[in-house]
C-alpha positions in Angstrom: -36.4 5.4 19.3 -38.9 2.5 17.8 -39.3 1.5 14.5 -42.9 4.0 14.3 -40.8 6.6 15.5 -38.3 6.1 12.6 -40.9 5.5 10.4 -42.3 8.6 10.8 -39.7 10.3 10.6 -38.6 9.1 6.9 -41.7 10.1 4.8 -41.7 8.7 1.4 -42.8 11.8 0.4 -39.8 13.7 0.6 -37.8 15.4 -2.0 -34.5 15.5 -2.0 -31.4 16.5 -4.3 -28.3 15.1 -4.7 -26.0 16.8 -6.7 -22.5 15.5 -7.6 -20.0 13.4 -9.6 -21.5 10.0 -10.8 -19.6 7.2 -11.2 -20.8 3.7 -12.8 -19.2 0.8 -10.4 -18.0 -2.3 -12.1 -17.6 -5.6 -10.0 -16.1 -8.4 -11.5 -16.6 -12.0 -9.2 -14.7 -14.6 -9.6 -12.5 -17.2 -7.7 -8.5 -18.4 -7.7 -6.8 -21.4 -7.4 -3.9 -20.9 -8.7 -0.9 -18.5 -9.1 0.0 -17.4 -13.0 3.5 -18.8 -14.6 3.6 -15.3 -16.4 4.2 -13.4 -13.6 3.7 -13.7 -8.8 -0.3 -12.9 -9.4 -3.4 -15.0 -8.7 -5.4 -16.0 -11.8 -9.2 -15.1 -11.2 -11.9 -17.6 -12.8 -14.4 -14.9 -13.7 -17.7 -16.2 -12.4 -20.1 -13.3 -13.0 -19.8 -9.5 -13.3 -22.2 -6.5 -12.1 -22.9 -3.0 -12.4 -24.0 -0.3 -10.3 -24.6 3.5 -9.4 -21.8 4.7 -7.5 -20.3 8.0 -6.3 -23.3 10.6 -5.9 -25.7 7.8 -7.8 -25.3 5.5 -4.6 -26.0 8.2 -2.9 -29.4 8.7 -4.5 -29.8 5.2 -4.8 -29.7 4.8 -1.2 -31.9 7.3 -0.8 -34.4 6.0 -3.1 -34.7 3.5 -0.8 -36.4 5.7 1.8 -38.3 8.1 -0.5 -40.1 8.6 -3.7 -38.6 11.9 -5.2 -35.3 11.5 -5.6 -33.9 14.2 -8.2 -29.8 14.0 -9.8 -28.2 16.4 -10.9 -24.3 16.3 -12.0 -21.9 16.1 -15.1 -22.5 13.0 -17.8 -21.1 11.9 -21.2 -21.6 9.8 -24.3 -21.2 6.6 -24.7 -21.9 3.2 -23.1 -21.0 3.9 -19.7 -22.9 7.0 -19.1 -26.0 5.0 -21.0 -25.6 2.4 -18.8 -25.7 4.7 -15.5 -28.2 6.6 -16.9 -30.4 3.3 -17.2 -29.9 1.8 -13.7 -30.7 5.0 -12.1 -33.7 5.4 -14.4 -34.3 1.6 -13.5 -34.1 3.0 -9.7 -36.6 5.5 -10.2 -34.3 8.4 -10.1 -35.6 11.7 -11.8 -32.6 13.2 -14.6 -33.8 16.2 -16.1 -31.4 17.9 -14.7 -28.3 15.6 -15.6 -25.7 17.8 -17.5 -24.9 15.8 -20.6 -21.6 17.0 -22.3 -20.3 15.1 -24.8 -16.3 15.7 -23.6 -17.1 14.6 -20.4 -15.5 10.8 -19.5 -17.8 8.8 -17.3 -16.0 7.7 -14.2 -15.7 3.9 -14.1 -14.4 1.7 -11.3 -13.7 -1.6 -12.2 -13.5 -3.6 -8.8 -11.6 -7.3 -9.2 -13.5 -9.6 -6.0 -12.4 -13.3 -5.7 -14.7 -14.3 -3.0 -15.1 -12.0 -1.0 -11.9 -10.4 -1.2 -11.3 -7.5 -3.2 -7.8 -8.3 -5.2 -7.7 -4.4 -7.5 -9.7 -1.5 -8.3 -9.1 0.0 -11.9 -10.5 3.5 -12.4 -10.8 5.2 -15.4 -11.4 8.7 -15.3 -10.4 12.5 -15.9 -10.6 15.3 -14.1 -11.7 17.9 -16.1 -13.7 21.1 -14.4 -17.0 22.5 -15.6 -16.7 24.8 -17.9 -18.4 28.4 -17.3 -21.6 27.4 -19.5 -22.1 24.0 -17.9 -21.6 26.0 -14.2 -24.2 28.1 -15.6 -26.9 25.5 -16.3 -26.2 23.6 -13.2 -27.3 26.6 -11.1 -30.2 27.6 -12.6 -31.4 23.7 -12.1 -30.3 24.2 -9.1 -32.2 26.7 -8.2 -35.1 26.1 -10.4 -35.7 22.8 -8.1 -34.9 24.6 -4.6 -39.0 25.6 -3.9 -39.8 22.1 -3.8 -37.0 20.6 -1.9 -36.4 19.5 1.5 -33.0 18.7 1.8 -29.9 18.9 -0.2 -26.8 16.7 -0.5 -23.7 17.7 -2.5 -21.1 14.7 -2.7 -17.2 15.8 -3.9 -15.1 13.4 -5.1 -12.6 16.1 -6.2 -12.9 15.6 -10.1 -13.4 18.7 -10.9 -17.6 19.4 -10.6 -17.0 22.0 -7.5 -14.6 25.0 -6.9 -15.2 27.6 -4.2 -17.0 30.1 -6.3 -19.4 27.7 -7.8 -19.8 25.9 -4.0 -20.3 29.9 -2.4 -23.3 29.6 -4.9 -24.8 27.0 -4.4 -24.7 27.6 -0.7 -26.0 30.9 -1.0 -28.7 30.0 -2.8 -30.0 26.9 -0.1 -29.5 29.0 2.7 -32.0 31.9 1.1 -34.5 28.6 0.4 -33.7 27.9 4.2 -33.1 24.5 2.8 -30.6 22.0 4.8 -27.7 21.9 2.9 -25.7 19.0 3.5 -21.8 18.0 2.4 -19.4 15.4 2.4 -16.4 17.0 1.4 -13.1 16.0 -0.1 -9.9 17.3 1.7 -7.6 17.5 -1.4 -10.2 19.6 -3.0 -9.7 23.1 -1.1 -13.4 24.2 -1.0 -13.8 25.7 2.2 -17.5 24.7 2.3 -18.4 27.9 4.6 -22.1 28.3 5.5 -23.7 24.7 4.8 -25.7 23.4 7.2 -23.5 20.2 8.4 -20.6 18.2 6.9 -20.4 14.5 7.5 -16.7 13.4 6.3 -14.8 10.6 7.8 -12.1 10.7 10.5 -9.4 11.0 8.2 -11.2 13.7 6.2 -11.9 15.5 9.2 -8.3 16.3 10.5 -7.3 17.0 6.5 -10.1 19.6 6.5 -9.4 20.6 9.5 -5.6 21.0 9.1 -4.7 18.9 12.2 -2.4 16.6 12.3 -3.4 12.7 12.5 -3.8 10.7 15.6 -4.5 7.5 15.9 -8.4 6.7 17.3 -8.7 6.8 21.2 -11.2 4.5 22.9 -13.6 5.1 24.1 -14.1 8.1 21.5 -15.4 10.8 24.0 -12.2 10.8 25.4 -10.5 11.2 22.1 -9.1 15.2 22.4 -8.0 15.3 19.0 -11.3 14.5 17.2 -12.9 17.0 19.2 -10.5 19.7 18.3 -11.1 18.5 14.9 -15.0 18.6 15.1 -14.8 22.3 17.0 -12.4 23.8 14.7 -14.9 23.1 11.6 -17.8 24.3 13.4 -16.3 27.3 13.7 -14.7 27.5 10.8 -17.4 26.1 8.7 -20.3 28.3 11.0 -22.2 25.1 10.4 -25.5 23.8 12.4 -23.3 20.8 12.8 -20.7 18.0 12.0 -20.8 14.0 11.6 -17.8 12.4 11.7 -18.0 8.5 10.9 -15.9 6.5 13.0 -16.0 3.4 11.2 -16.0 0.3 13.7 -16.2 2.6 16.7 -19.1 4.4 15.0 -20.5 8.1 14.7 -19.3 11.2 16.4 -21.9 14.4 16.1 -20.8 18.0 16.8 -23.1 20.6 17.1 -22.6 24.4 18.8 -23.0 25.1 22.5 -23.8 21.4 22.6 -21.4 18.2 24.2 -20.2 16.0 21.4 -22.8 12.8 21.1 -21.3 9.6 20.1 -23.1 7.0 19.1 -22.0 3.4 19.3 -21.6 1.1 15.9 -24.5 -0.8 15.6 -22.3 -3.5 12.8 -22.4 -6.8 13.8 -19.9 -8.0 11.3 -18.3 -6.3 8.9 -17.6 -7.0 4.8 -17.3 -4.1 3.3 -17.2 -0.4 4.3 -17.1 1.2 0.9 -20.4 3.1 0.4 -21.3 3.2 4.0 -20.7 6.8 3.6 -22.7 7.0 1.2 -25.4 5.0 2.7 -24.6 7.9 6.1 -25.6 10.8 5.2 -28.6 9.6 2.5 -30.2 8.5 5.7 -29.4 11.2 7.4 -30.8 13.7 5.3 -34.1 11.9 4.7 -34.4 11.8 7.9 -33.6 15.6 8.7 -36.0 15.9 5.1 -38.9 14.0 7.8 -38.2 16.4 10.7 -35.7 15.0 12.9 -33.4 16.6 15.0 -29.7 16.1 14.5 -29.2 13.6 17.1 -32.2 11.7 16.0 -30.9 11.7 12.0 -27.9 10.6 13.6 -29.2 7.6 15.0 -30.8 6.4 12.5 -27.9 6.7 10.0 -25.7 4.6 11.9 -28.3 2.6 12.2 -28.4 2.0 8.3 -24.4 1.9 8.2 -24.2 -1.0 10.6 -26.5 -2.9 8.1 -24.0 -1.7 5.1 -21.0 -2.8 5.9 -22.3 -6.4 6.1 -22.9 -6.1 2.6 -20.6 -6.4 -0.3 -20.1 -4.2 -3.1 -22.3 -0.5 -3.4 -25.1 -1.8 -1.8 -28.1 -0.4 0.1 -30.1 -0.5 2.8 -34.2 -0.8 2.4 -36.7 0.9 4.7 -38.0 -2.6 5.9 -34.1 -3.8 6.7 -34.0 -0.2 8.7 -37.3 -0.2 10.5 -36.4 -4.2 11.2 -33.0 -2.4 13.3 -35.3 -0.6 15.8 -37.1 -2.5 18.4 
């Protein structure tokens, strides 16, 4: 493909939903130079700290990137962490009518420690607390009150506690009556069986979890890998999806579709700093670009095109539609 080609097939005027658990990501820079006489840890020199939409917000973020109509929806509280998510994805020009705010809910913050460019901890405050029935309630009848005007969907589990398998069946249910692509990346240790979506795009690991088969360590070159494609076989079936991505990390993208060979595509990373949020960064480019009219193959191209760019980033970052179209000859 060429960069018109790609361009074309990402039109800003796309509308997509993303619908999961938010979580506001923390960064905290700084560098050591010492060791601490109170106890074997270094001693960061806090230089600067950041914030940013993470969790289902990156995922929108990312995808704000691409597209102008970028709609949230997913469980918020009170207090100074869910105002300041709520303002950087406002500042992102992310639409959140249909935020749930509950005033019991605790914000999920991540509070990442970096001294260069190494990450030294990750503090996470958070608690998993399901929706109650009422909540489940107004969710789906957003839900379905923005399905006419949608052209993709993206649900994002991070397993605290937004999606069981009855309120999942529903949402499904109701896509696949839209005829709208419906698009997951699951969480093993949630047990959703997330029958009847259109395609799945979890990582290696979280492919044999879902899958149930044991791990095996990655076989190069990845075609010849028999255990990932048991794996991506056994969820199409299972799954009766149209298909599954499986990221690959530095030996890139696998794609599984029905009746069809598996298609692997090659990394495109040229160096790599940080592959939290390539996910992320995944399947928001890929479902713009299924959003534009691109076949499977074709989305799945240009995702990895954006998660080569990604992972050469640090921290939640994104990829913009010039840095993208700049990938393609």
């Amino acid at each position: 493909m060429n960069r018109e080609k790609v361009d074309q097939l990402l039109p800003a005027s796309s509308r997509i939903l993303v619908m999961g658990e938010m979580i506001l990501d923390e960064f905290i820079w700084g560098k050591v130079s010492r060791i601490s006489p109170e106890a074997p840890v270094p001693v960061l020199e806090v230089v600067k700290e950041s914030f940013h939409a993470g969790g289902a917000a990156n995922v929108a973020r990312n995808l704000r990137e691409l597209i102008d109509n970028v709609q949230m929806l997913g469980p918020t509280g009170s207090g100074q962490d869910a105002d300041r998510l709520r303002s950087l994805l406002t500042g992102h020009g992310i639409e959140l009518q249909s935020v749930l705010h509950d005033p019991e809910y605790q914000t999920i913050r991540k509070t990442r420690i970096v001294a260069r460019t190494q990450q030294l901890v990750r503090v996470d405050r958070e608690k998993k607390r399901p929706l109650d029935r009422d909540s489940k309630t107004r969710a789906l009848q957003h839900f379905q009150r923005l399905l006419p005007n949608l052209q993709a969907i993206i649900l994002e589990d991070y397993d605290k506690g937004l999606f069981d398998q009855e309120f999942a069946d529903s949402l499904i249910d109701s896509a696949r009556q839209a005829r709208i692509p419906l698009l997951v990346d699951p969480k093993p240790s949630n047990p959703v069986l997330w029958k009847g979506a259109t395609g799945i795009t979890p990582n290696r690991g979280e492919a044999f979890r879902a899958a149930g088969v044991p791990w095996s360590e990655p076989v190069d070159p990845p075609l010849t890998d028999r255990a990932l494609a048991e794996v991506g076989h056994k969820l199409l079936t299972e799954l009766e999806c149209a298909f599954v991505l499986v990221t690959l990390s530095e030996q890139g993208m696998m794609l599984f579709q029905p009746s069809h060979a598996p298609y692997h595509i090659p990394t495109r990373a040229q160096e790599v700093f940080d592959v939290s949020g390539a996910g992320d960064t995944s399947i928001a480019v890929f479902a713009a670009a299924l959003a534009g009219g691109a076949s499977p193959v074709e989305a799945a191209e240009i995702s990895n095109h954006a998660a080569g760019i990604v992972v050469g980033k640090l921290g939640t970052a994104t990829v913009s539609r010039a840095e993208l179209l700049a990938s393609f000859p």
